[in-house]
Every structure is written in C-alpha cells, then in structure tokens.
N, C-alpha and C positions, 0 to 999 in steps of 0.2 A: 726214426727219421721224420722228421717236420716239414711241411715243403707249402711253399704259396700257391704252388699249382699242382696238377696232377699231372707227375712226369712218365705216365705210360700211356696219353693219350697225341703222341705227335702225331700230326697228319699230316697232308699235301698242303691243305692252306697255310699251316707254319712253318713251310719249309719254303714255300716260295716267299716269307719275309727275308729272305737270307740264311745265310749257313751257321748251325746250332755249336756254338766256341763255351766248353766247360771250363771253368777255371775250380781246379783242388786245391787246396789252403787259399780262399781267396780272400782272408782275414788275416794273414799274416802280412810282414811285412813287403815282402815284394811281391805275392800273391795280390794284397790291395794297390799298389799300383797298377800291377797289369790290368787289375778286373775296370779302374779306375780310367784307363785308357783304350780299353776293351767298349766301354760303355759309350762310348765318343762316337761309335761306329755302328752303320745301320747293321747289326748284326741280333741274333736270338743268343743271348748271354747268359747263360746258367752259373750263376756262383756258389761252388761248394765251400763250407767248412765246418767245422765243430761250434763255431762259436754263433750265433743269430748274428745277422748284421743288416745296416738300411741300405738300400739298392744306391749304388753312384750316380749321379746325372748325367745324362746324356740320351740321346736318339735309340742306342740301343734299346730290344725287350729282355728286360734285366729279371730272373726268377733266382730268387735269393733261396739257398738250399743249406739245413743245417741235418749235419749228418756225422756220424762215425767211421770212417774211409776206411777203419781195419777189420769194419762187420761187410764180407765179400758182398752179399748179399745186398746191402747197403749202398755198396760201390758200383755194383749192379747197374743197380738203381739210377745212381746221381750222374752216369755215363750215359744212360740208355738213350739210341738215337745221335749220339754227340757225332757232327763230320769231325771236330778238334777239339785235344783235348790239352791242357796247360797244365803238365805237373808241378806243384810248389809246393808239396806238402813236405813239414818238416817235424822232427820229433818236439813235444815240449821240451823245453831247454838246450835247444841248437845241437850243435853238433859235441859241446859235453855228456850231453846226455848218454850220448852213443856209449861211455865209455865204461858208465853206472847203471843205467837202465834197462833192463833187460826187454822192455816193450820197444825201447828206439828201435830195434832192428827190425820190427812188425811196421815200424809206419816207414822206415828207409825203404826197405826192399821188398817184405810183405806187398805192400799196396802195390808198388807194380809189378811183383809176380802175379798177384790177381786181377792190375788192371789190362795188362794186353791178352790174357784170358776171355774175360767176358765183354772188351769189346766187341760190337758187332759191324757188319759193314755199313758204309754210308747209303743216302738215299742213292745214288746212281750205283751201288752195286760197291766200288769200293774199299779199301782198306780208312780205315781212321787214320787222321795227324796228330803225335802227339808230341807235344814238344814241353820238354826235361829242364830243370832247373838244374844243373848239378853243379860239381864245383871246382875251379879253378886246383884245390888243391888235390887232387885225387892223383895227380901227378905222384905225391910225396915231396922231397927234398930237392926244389929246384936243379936240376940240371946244370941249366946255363940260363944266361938272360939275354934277350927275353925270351919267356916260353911262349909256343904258337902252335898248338896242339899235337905236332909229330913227335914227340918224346915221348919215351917208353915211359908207363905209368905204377910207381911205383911206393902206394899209398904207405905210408905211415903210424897214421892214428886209424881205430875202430869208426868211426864218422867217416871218412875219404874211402876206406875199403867197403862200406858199405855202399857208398853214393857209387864207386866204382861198377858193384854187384849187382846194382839199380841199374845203372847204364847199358852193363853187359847184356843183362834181358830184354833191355829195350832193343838194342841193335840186333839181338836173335828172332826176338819178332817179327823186325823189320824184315832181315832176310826171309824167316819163313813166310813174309805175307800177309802176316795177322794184322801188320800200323806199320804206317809210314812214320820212323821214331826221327827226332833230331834232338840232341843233346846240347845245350848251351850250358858252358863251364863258365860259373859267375865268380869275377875278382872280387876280392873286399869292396862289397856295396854298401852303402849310406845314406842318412839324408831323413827327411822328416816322415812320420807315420800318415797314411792315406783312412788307414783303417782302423778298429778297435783293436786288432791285435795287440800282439806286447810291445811291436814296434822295431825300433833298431837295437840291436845287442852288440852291432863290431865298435869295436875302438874308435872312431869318431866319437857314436854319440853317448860312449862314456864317458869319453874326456871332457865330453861337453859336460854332463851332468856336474861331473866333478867341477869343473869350471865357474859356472852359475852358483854351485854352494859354495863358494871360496874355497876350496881342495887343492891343492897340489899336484900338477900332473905328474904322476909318475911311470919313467921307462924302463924296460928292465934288459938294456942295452944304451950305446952311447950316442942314440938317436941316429945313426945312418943307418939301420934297416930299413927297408924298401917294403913299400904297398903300392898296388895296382888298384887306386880309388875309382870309383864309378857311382856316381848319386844315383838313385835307385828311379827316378823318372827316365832315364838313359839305358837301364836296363830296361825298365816296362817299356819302351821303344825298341830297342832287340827281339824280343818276344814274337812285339808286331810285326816287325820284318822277319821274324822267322815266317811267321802267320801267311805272311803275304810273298815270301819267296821258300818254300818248301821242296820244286822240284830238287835247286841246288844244293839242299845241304838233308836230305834226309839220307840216314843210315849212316851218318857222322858224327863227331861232336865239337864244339866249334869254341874257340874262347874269346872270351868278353873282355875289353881293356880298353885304358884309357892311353896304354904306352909311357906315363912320364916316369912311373916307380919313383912315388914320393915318399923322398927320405921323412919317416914317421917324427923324428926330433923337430923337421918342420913343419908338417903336418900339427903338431902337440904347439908351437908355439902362436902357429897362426888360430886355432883352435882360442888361446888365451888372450890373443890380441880380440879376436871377434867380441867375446865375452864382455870382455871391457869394453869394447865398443858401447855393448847391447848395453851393459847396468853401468858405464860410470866407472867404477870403480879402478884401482889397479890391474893389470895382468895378475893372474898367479903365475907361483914359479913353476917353471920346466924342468925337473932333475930324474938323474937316474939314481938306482937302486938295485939291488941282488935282485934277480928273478927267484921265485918260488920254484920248490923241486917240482910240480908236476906241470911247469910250462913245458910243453912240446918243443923238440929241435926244430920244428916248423915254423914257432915263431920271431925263431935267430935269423931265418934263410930270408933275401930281398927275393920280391918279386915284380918281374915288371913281363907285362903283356902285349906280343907282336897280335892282335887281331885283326890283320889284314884279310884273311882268306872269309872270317865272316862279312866284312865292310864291302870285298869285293863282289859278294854274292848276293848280298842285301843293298849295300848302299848307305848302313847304318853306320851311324859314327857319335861319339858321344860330344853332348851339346851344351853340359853343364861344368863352369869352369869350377876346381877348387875351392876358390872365394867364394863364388858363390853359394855352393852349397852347402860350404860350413855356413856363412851366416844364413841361411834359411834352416841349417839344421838347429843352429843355437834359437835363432830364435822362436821357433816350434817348440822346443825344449822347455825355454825361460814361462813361454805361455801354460805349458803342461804343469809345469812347477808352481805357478801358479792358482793355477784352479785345485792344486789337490792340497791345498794347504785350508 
C-alpha cells in the first residue's frame, strides 16, 4: 500500500477541518466523478484505488491512496478513522467479469464483507456512513415499468446476484449497528471519463467509439428497448445528496433514474447525428442484427426508473439533458482518439 500520508496518525486537529469522506475505486469511472465533486467541498478526502492517480481541484484535503482493497489488512487501512465511506469498487471488466472470473466475487462482495467488519466508530462515538453503488439491475427481469425500488429482486446474471449479496450485508450491518449503510441502484450511467480509469464501458460510449471510426451502429433488437440514461455528473450528485441527507435513506436502497426510458434505436441514432456533427462527415448507419448467444435476457427487457422516493428525500434530480451529454461524451471520446494515435 503507498500512501501520501500517514493514514494512522488522525487527530483532533484534522478532524475539526471537516468530516473524513473515503472514496473506494475512486479511479474508476463513477468513483472519479464523485471524488471529483467530493473535492469541491471543504471536506478531508481520502481517495482509494489500485491505480496512483493526481488529486482533483478543489478546496477539499485531498490524500490520494493506492492500495489493493481485497488485502483486509489493506482495507483496514484505507478506511481507518473514515465518518463516510463511498463504495465504487468494481471488478476489472464490469460486470462480465462476474461470469468468467473467479476473483470478481472477492472485490463484489469480499470487500464489503470485510469492509463493515473493520469499520470503526466515528470521532463522536458513532456508527460510519456508507454509501453503495449498486445496480439498478439486481432487480433481474423487469417486472413492470417503471421500476421504483419495491419489487421483489430477482437477479439473473452472476454480477446482479452478487451486487445483491453486497447490498444484503450492508443492510445487516446496518441493523446490527456496525454503519449506517444506504444503497443507490445506478441506471445505465454515461458520459465522459473524469479520471484515468478505463472510463465508460455502457453502450453510449461504444457507439460512440464505433461512431468516430466510421462503424456501423449495431442493435441487436429493433431499437425500441428501453434504457434509463443518467450522465455520470448526475449520479456523482446523488452520491452528494446521499452524503448530505443520510437520516432519510439509510438502511434502504434507493434507485437512480432519469424516468424517460429511451428507446435505444434513438439513443444509437442521435449518438451518429452528434458524430457527424463533431467530424463533418456523414452519419453512420443505424441497423439491426442477430444478437449473440451469450447476450443476457436482460438485455431484451426496457427499462425505465420512477426515482421519486430518492428526489423526495434528497431533493436530487438529474440535470444533464440527453443531447447533452452525448455531445460532451462524443466529444471527450474524438479527443481520446486522438491523442492515442
């Protein structure tokens, strides 16, 4: 473990700068937004991940932490003294991983069986805040639309049953007292990289990719399935309002949406109108194609999200329209493409 500072000498003097907020994967993709909007905030900012990364600007004391979150010992560590803490950590290679990798299920649920473990109390005595990234789809196979968190959950794939198994511990904790846990189930999030991570992996900013090289969007249905979009600055402001209204929603889990459930055939063509915007050129085409055998029946189902009962507890509501965040994702993208040539 590497660390800028020595993270077992917290005292009173650094606790009266403000309250000590961990971020876990905060080199990934929505992990560096939050840290990113974390930073903005007169708070003592601990950024975990595996990878080294340069502190974000802002007001925050930002101590940049690179560490291995599935050596306990480690996580210990990177937690120690934290009043909150921001789970994002995710296996390498998303949630396929889950299904090939037999370490995915050490950094899914591993880590937070070890992390409400070695939590300790806060300075006034205390249980910690932690708040969960989980996922929208732990549900399984749509119920009905839209989903708003009361449906019985009824995972599908190895990744959603796990994130479920993650969540179940967290809300056991909770009960017994160990952390005050809150769960936020994240819809198909998007939108440009804050951090060195891999970045974004969902279907926006592949089509983007494919887009930029001249490629042909390809669907593997007849473009009316449905996604609950959310640009990933909209989620890292969820986070915050968990952050800042925790009475209401701990020992829950709460989902994340934007409500429009955009039909993805639309989503794919405005994606190739941006493109063309950004270089000139023509659109590519939009068409469909067979799906591969091992798409998931998950990826047939629409989804679209009622998250009223987080908005009315927070106040949060998402702030980045469609348009826009495709053209900030394309053109983040086109610049990435760029430089690695």
């Amino acid at each position: 473990m590497t660390r800028e500072c020595d993270l077992t000498r917290e005292c009173d003097t650094a606790r009266a700068r403000g309250p000590l907020i961990t971020v876990l994967g905060a080199s990934g993709f929505v992990g560096s937004a939050v840290t990113r909007a974390l930073a903005r905030r007169p708070v003592r900012l601990r950024a975990v991940a595996r990878r080294p990364s340069a502190p974000p600007p802002g007001p925050a004391e930002t101590t940049v932490v690179s560490a291995d979150l599935t050596d306990r010992a480690a996580l210990a560590e990177a937690v120690a003294g934290s009043d909150a803490v921001v789970h994002l950590l995710l296996a390498d290679g998303g949630w396929r991983a889950a299904e090939t990798e037999p370490d995915a299920e050490r950094v899914n649920v591993g880590v937070m069986r070890d992390l409400v473990d070695v939590l300790g109390p806060t300075a006034d005595g205390g249980p910690p805040l932690v708040v969960y990234g989980g996922a929208a789809s732990q549900v399984g196979a749509p119920p009905r639309e839209p989903l708003d968190g009361s449906e019985p959950d009824r995972p599908e794939t190895v990744y959603d049953r796990q994130k479920l198994t993650a969540e179940h511990l967290l809300k056991k904790a909770t009960a017994d007292g160990l952390v005050r846990g809150i769960s936020l189930r994240l819809p198909t999030v998007f939108g440009e990289c804050a951090g060195p991570g891999p970045g974004d992996r969902g279907v926006v900013s592949a089509m983007a990719r494919r887009a930029l090289a001249g490629e042909t969007l390809t669907m593997w249905h007849d473009g009316t399935v449905r996604r609950d979009l959310v640009h990933v600055d909209d989620i890292a402001a969820a986070f915050t309002a968990a952050l800042d209204h925790p009475d209401a929603l701990v020992g829950g889990h709460w989902l994340l949406g934007a409500g429009r459930g955009d039909a993805l055939g639309d989503v794919f063509r405005l994606v190739a109108r941006t493109t063309s915007d950004h270089t000139g050129r023509l659109p590519v085409a939009v068409v469909s194609v067979d799906p591969p055998a091992h798409a998931p029946v998950t990826d047939f189902r629409s989804v679209t999200i009622d998250s009223s009962p987080f908005r009315a507890a927070t106040g949060w509501r998402p702030r980045t329209s469609l348009p826009e965040g495709v053209r900030r994702t394309v053109a983040a993208l086109a610049v990435q493409r760029r430089e690695s040539r």
